[in-house]
Structures are given as C-alpha cells and as structure tokens.
C-alpha positions as CSV (number, residue, x, y, z in Angstrom):
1,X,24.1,-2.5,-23.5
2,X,27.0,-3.3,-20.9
3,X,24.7,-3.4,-17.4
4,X,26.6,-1.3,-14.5
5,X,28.1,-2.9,-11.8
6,X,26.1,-2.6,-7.8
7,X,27.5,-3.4,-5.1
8,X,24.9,-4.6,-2.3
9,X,25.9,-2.6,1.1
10,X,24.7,-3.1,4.4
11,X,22.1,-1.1,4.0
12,X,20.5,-3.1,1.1
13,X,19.3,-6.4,0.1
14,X,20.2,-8.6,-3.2
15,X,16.4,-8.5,-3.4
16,X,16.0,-5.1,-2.9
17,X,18.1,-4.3,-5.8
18,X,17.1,-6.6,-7.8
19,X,13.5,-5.8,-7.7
20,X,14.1,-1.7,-8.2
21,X,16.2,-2.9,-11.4
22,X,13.0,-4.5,-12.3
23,X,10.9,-1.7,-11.4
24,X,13.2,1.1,-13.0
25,X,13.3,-0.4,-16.3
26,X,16.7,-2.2,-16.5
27,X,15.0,-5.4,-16.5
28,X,11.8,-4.9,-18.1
29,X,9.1,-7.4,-17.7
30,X,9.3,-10.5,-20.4
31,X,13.2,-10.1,-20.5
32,X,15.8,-12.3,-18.6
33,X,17.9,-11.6,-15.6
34,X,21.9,-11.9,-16.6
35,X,23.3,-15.5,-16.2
36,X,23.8,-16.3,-12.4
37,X,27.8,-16.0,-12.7
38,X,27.8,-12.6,-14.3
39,X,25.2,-11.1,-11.9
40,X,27.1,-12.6,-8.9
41,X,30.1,-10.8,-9.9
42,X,28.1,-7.5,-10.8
43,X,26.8,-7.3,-7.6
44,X,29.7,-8.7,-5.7
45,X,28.0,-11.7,-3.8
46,X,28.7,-15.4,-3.8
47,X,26.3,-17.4,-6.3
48,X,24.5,-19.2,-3.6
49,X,23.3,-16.1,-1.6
50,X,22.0,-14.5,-5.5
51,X,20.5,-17.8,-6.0
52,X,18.5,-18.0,-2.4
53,X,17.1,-14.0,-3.5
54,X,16.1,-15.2,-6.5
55,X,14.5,-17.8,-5.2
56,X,12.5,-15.5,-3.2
57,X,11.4,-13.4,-6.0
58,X,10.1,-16.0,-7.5
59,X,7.9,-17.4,-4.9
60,X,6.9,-13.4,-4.8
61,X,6.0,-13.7,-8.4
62,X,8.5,-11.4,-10.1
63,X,10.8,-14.1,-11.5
64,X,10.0,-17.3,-12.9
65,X,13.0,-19.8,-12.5
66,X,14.4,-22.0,-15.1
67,X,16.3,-24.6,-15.4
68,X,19.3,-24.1,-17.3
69,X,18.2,-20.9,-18.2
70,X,18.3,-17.1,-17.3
71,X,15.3,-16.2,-14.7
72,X,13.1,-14.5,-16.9
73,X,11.2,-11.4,-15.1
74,X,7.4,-11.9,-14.6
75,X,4.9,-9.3,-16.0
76,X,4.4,-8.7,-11.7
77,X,1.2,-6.1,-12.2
78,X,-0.6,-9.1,-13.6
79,X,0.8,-11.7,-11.7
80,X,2.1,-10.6,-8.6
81,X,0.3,-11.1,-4.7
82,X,0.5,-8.8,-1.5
83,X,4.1,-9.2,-1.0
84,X,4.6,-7.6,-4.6
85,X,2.0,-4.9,-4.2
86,X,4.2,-3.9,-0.7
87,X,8.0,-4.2,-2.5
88,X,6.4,-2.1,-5.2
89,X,5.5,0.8,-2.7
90,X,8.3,0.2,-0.8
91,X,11.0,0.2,-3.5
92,X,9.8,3.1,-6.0
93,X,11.2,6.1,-4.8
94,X,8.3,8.6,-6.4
95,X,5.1,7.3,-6.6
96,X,3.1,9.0,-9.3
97,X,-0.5,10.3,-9.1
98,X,-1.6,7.6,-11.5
99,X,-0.5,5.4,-8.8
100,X,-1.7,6.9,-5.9
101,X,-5.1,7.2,-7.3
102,X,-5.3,3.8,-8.2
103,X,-4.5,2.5,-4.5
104,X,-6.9,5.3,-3.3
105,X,-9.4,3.8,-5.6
106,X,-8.6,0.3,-4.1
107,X,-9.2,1.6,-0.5
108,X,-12.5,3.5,-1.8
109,X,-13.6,-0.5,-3.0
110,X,-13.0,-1.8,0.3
111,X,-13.4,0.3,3.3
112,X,-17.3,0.2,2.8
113,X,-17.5,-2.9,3.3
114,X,-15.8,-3.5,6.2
115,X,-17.2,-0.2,7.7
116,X,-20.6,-1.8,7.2
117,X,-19.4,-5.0,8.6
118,X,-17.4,-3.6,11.7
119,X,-21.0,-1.3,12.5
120,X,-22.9,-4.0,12.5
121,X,-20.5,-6.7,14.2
122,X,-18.8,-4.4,16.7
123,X,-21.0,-1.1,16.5
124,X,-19.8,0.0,20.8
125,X,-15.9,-0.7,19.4
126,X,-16.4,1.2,16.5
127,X,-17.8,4.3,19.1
128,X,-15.0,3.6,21.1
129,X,-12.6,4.3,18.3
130,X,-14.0,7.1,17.3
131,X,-15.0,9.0,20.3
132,X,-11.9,11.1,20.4
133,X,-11.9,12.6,16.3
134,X,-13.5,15.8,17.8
135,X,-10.0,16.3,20.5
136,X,-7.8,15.8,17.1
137,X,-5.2,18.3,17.0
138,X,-5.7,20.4,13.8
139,X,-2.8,19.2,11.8
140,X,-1.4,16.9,9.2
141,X,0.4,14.5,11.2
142,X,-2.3,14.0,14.2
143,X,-5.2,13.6,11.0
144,X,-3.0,10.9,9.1
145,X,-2.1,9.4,12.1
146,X,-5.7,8.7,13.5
147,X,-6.9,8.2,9.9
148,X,-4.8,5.4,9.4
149,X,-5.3,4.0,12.7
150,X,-8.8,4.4,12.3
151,X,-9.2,2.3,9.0
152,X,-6.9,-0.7,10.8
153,X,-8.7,-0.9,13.8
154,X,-12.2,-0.8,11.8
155,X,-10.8,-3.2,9.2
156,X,-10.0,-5.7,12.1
157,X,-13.4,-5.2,13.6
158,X,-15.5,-6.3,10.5
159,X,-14.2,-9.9,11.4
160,X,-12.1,-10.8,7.8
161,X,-8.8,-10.7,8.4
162,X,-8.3,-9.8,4.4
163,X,-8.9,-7.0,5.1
164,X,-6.3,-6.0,7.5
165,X,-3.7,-7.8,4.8
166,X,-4.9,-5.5,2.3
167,X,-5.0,-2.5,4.5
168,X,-1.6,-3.1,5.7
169,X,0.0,-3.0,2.2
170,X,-0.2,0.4,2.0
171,X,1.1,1.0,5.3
172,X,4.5,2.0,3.5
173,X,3.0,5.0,1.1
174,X,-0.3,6.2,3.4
175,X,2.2,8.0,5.9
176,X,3.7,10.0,3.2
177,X,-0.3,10.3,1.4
178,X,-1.7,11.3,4.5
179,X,1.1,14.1,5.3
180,X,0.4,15.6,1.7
181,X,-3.4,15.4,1.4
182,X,-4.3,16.5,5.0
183,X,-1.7,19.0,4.4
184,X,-4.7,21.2,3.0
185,X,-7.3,22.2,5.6
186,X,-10.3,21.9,3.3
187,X,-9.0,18.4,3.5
188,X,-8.9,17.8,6.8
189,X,-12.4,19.7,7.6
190,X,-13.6,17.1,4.9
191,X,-12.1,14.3,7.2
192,X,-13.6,15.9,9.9
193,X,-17.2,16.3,9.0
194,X,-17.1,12.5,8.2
195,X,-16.0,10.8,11.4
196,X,-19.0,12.9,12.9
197,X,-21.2,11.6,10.2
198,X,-19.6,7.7,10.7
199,X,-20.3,8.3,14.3
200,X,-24.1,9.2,14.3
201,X,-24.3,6.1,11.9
202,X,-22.6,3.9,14.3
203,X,-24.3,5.1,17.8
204,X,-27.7,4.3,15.3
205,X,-25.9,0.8,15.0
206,X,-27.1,1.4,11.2
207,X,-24.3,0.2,9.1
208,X,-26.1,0.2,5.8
209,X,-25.7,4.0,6.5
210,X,-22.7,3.8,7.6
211,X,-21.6,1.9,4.6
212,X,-22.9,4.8,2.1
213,X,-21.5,7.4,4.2
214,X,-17.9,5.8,3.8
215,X,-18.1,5.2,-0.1
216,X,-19.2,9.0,-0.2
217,X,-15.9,9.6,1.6
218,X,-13.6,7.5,-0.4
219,X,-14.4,9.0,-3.6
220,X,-14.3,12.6,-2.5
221,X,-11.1,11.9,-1.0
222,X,-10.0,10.7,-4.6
223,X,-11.6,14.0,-5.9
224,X,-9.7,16.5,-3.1
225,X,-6.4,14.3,-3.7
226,X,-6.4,15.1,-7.4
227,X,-7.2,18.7,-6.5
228,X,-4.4,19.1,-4.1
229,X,-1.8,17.9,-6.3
230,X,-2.8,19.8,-9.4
C-alpha cells in the first residue's frame, strides 16, 4: 500500500510523527520503517535530521536500528521506559477507557506506598499539604488541580524519587482525567471524604492507616471512573 506523504510543520516534530504513525497503525509493531531516502522525501526533511529522530526513538525503545537495513519498529508496550509511556499519552489523541483504567490501576499500585512512606517520613509536611482540602472550591478544576498537586508533593515526600518519575508521566492525561471524573459531584464528595480521612491518619502520624485508607481510595476511584463514563 503506497504510504501518504507528511510534511513536518513548525508545529511538529519528525519524532512526533513518526511515533503517532507507530501508534495509529501505519507502522505496526514487528514491521520496518520505509528506507531512510524514501521517508526523507515523504516527509520533506534532509536524511540527516530523519536519521538524528530515529536515533532518538531508538534510545526511547520504539525502533531498533540496523545496519543496512530498514529500522524495524519495536513491540514498545513490552519494551518501552518512561519516555515511551509519556509520548504514548502525549501523542494518542483519544485515550480509551481500557487505557485509562490501566494507568488508574498503576497509580492505585503506587500511591499507597508512598502515602505510607511520606506519613511516616514527613507526617507535619503531609498536614501541611493538606490543611486547605476543606477551603477547596466545589468544582472540577479546583479538585483536579489540588488532587494532582497533592499526589506530587506526597510522592516527593516519601523520599524515592521513582516515584515522582512515575507520577509525572501522567502529568499529560491526569488534567483531562481529572476534569471528566470530578466532573460528577458524587465524585468529588468521594475525594472529599478521603483527604479528611488521610488527614486524621496523618495528624495520628499512623501511616499503616494511612496506607489502607489510600488503597481504599484508588480502587474506588477506578470503580466511580468506570461508572461515570458508562
């Protein structure tokens, strides 16, 4: 099948195209990229400036280069890093509620854990940040903003710094999450009832509670997200 012709504009990147080609089924995973002239000329850039994105795909583990050879695209689910979760997010223009509820169930792994380490390593900081969920304005945009604020500042006190990496690739997709889930007021009374809850754990500097309380959270949240957007 003859492959149409992009040009990149200003407003794009040869990665950035590339990697939604990848990602949209043009180039599949286990097929090959187009030899480097005739995808030069598709996309209407010099060889060398193709050759340094592809270059950077494959460090980001969607391409594997070969010498001689078309780059032949990586299965990137199964062997991709950060840097590919974040240009999946970033580049797939509807996210699907498979997908969402397998990030949500990611976030639902990991925010007990470094709830429970942030109580129990920085319980007065963890007060601090959440002394003010009661003044919240009663809307979608004031609730994503704190709850995503929240979960990065608590993330960063636990001590890992993994953490925050993980937490921050989804900081392309929670805005638009939040908006939509906290969109419903059951939702955000949900949300609300648990900060209190977080907050009597943390002023009892018990982060064992504090831990249970958050995996309670996290998969309710999965449970009200699935119920919204039925």
């Amino acid at each position: 099948m003859e492959k149409k012709q992009t040009y990149v504009h200003s407003s794009q990147t040869v990665d950035q195209i590339l990697m939604k080609a990848m990602l949209e089924g043009e180039y599949p995973p286990g097929s090959t990229l187009p030899p480097e002239r005739e995808l030069a000329a598709s996309l209407g850039i010099a060889r060398t400036t193709l050759r340094e994105s592809l270059q950077r795909l494959a460090r980001d583990k969607w391409l594997t280069i070969r010498k001689g050879q078309p780059a032949l695209v990586n299965h990137y689910w199964q062997e991709g890093n950060l840097n590919t979760l974040e240009n999946i997010i970033a580049n797939t223009d509807e996210h699907t509620e498979d997908f969402v509820v397998h990030l949500l169930e990611v976030r639902s792994a990991l925010a007990p854990a470094f709830v429970r380490d942030a109580v129990l390593k920085n319980p007065a900081k963890v007060i601090a940040v959440l002394a003010k969920y009661d003044e919240l304005e009663d809307s979608p945009d004031s609730f994503t903003q704190f709850d995503w604020n929240l979960q990065k500042q608590l993330a960063i006190l636990s001590g890992n710094p993994i953490y925050i990496l993980l937490i921050n690739s989804f900081s392309e997709i929670y805005g638009l999450m939040g908006k939509k889930y906290f969109s419903h007021v059951n939702n955000r009374e949900s949300t609300h009832r648990f900060y209190a809850r977080l907050l009597a754990a943390a002023m009892s500097t018990d982060a064992l509670q504090a831990e249970q309380i958050t995996k309670e959270d996290m998969l309710k949240s999965i449970e009200l997200w699935k119920s919204s957007m039925s």
